[in-house]
N, C-alpha and C positions, 0 to 999 in steps of 0.2 A: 762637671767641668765648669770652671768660673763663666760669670757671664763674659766677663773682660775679655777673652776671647775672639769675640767678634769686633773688638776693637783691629783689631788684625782686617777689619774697616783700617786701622790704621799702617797695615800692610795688602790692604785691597783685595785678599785673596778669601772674605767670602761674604757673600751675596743675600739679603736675605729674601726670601718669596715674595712676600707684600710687597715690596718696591716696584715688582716688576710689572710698571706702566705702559701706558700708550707715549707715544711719543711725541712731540709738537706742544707749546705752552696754549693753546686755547685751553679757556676756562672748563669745557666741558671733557677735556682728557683728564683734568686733575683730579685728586685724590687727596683730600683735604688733611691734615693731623687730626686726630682728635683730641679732644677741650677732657682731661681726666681729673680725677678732684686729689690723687694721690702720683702725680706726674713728677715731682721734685724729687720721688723716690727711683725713679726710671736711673738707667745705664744713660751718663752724658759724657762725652768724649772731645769736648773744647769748649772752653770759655774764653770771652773777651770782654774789653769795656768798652763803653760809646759813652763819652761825658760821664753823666754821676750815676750812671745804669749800667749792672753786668747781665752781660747774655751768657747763658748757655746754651747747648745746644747739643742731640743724641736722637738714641734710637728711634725708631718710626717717626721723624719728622718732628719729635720734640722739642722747643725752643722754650727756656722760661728765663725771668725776668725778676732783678732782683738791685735796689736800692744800699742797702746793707750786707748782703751777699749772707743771710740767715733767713731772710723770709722772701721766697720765690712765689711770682707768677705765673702763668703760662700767656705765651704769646694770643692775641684773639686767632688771626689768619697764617695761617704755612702751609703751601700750596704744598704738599708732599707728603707722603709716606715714605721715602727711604730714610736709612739710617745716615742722620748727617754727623760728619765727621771734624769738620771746621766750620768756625767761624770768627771774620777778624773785621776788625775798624780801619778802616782805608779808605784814601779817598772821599773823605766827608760821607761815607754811609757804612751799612754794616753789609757784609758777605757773609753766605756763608755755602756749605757745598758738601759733595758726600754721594752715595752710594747711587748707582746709576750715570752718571757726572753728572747730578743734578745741581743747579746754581741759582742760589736764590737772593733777593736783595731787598732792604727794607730802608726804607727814607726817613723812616718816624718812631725811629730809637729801640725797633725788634717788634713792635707791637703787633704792626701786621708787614707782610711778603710779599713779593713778586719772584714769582717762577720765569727768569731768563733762560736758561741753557734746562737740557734734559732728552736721554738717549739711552733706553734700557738694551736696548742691544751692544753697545757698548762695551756691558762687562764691566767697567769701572769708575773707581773711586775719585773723588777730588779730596784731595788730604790737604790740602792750603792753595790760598788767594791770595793775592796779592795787588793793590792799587797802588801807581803813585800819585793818580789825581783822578777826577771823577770820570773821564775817559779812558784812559790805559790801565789794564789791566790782566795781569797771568792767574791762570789756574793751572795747577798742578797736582798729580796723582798715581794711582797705579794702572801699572804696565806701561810706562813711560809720560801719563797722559800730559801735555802740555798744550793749552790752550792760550790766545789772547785774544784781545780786544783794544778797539781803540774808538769806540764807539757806546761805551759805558756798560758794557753788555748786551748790547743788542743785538749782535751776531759776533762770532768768536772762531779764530783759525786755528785749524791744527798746527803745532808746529813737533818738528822732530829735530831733540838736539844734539844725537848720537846715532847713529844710523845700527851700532851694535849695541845698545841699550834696551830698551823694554822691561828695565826693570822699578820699581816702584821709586818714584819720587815723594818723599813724606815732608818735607820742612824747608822754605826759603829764608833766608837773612836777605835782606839789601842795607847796604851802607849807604851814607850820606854821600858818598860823591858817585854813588849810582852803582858800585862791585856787587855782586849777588851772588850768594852760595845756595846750594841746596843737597843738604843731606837725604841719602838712599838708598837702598838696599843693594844686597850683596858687593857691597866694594862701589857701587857706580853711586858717585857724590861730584859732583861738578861746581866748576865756580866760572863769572865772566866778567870781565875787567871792561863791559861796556852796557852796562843797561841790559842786560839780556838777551843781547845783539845774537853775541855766539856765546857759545860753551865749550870749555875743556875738562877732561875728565881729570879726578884729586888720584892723587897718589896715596892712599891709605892704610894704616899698619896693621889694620883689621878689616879683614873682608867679608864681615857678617853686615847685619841690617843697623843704617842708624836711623831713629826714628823721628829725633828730634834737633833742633837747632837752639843756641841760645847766646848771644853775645852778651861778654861779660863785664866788657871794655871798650873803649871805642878803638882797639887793635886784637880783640882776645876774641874766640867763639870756641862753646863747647858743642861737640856733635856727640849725641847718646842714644843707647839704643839696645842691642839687644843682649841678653847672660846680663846686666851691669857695665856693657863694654862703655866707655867716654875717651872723647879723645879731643884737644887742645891744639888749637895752632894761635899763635899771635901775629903772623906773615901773610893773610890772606889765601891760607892753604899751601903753602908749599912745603911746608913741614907741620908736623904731627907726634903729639906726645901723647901714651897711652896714659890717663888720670887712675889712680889708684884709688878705688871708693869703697871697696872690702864686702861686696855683695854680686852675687849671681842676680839679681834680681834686673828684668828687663827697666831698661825706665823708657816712658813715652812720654814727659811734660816737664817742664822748667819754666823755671822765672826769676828775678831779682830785682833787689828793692832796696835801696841805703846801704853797699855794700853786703849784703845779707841777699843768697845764693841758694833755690831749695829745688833739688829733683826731685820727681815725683816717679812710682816705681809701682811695681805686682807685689799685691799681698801685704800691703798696708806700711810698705819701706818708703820710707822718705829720706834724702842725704839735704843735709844742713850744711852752707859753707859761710864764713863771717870773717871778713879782712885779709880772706886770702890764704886763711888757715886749711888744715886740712877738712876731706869730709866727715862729716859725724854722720852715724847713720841712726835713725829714729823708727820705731813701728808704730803708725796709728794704731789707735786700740778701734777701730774700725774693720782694719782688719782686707778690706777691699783691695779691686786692682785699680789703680789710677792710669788715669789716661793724658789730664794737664793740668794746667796751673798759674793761676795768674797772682800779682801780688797787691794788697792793697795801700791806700796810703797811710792806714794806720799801724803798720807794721806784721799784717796778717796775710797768710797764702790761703788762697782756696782752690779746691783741690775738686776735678773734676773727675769721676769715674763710676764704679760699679755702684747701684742704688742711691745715685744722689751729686748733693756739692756737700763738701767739708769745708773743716778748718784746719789748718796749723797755726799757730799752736793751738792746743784743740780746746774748747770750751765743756762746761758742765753737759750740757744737751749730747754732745761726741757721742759716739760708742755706740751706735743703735745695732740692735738684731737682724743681722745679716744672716739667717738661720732661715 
């Protein structure tokens, strides 16, 4: 069974054993990553950029670090063993979060961590973060989990935005004038028209799992996710068009960059969109299940998931033995 699977980290419903810690951030309950010399080949499940440095970040507490996004480091310090599942640039620092609701923060561009949050009884995931300044802050997850702060991390509230919900929250948009969407499983995807104040439930033409979130426009978002399913509104969710992309293939990550549009998908499918055209669909010769996707300036995606980061479009080096 693919490793990619336990990306479903990116639907929070499994757990791995090593994670499960003591609870409370002193120094002497943690469980450090370990320093491996073959770590860029590990399962990674989010990438982001902080200035001219990409983070990744995956299984057992993995984070590495990478200038060109071809030659990765590994993080020195990460307070953690679970499997992390995001990581984003917010708020003038990096987040990032994952298996146990562990929540970790680094000030000095991924190098080394700080363990904020962390609760292995719990049960669950933090699938995205979100900051609008270095004090406010959501984390978000499965089985409803919704966290914040207004204290930069230093202690964090539960909040509950649907009293019949508990179902995975995986992906946040916020707009410029503060509206916030969050794509989720089984049908339950919400949007609110005030900062995250409240929430109302989306009226959606598919009631499978969407995994991820991507605005394409500064009126358009696609929400994608599980078989291939995508779906299109331009109205801030009031209506929804199902996107025709010609693949069963789940996708969990998206990105775009000068009009040019690339989902990221199970078993080495990639969908390519350019000015609005339709999808084209591509197979890595990789072959792997991707999990995301971020885009660079020079007109390349890299591609986070099963043994490693890629590229699109792929380079000589491509292709390694996933065998």
């Amino acid at each position: 069974m693919r490793l990619f699977l336990t990306t479903l980290a990116l639907c929070g419903s499994i757990f791995l054993a090593e994670s499960a810690l003591s609870n409370g951030t002193d120094d002497l309950d943690v469980d450090y990553a370990e320093r491996l010399p073959l770590v860029d080949q590990a399962m990674f499940l989010d990438i982001t950029r902080h200035g001219d440095t990409y983070v990744a970040v995956g299984e057992r507490g993995h984070i590495v670090l990478s200038r060109d996004g071809r030659n990765w480091t590994q993080a020195e310090v990460v307070p953690t063993r679970a499997t992390l599942t995001t990581v984003s640039d917010s708020g003038g620092r990096l987040w990032a979060g994952g298996h146990d609701a562990v929540i970790l923060t680094s000030g000095d561009g991924g190098n080394t961590w700080t363990r904020l949050f962390f609760d292995s009884e719990r049960q669950q995931a933090v699938m995205d973060i979100y900051f609008t300044d270095p004090d406010n802050g959501v984390a978000i997850g499965s089985y409803g989990l919704y966290l914040k702060t207004m204290d930069g991390g230093e202690t964090w509230d539960d909040i509950t935005i649907d009293e019949e919900g508990g179902y995975h929250l995986n992906s946040m948009i916020r707009y410029d004038d503060g509206r916030r969407l969050i794509a989720g499983e089984a049908g339950f995807s919400y949007r609110s028209f005030d900062d995250g104040e409240t929430w109302e439930r989306l009226d959606l033409p598919y009631l499978g799992s969407m995994w991820g979130a991507l605005q394409t426009s500064e009126d358009c978002v696609l929400f994608f996710g599980l078989r291939g399913h995508t779906l299109r509104s331009c109205d801030f969710g009031s209506t929804w068009t199902e996107v025709e992309t010609g693949t069963e293939a789940s996708i969990s990550g998206g990105a775009g960059h000068a009009g040019q549009f690339l989902l990221a998908a199970n078993s080495g499918t990639l969908l390519v969109r350019d000015d609005n055209r339709d999808w084209q669909q591509v197979i890595h010769s990789s072959g792997v299940d991707f999990a995301a996707a971020i885009a660079t300036d020079d007109g390349r995606f890299l591609l986070a998931g099963e043994n490693g980061i890629f590229e699109f479009p792929e380079t000589v080096a491509e292709g390694r033995d996933n065998d």
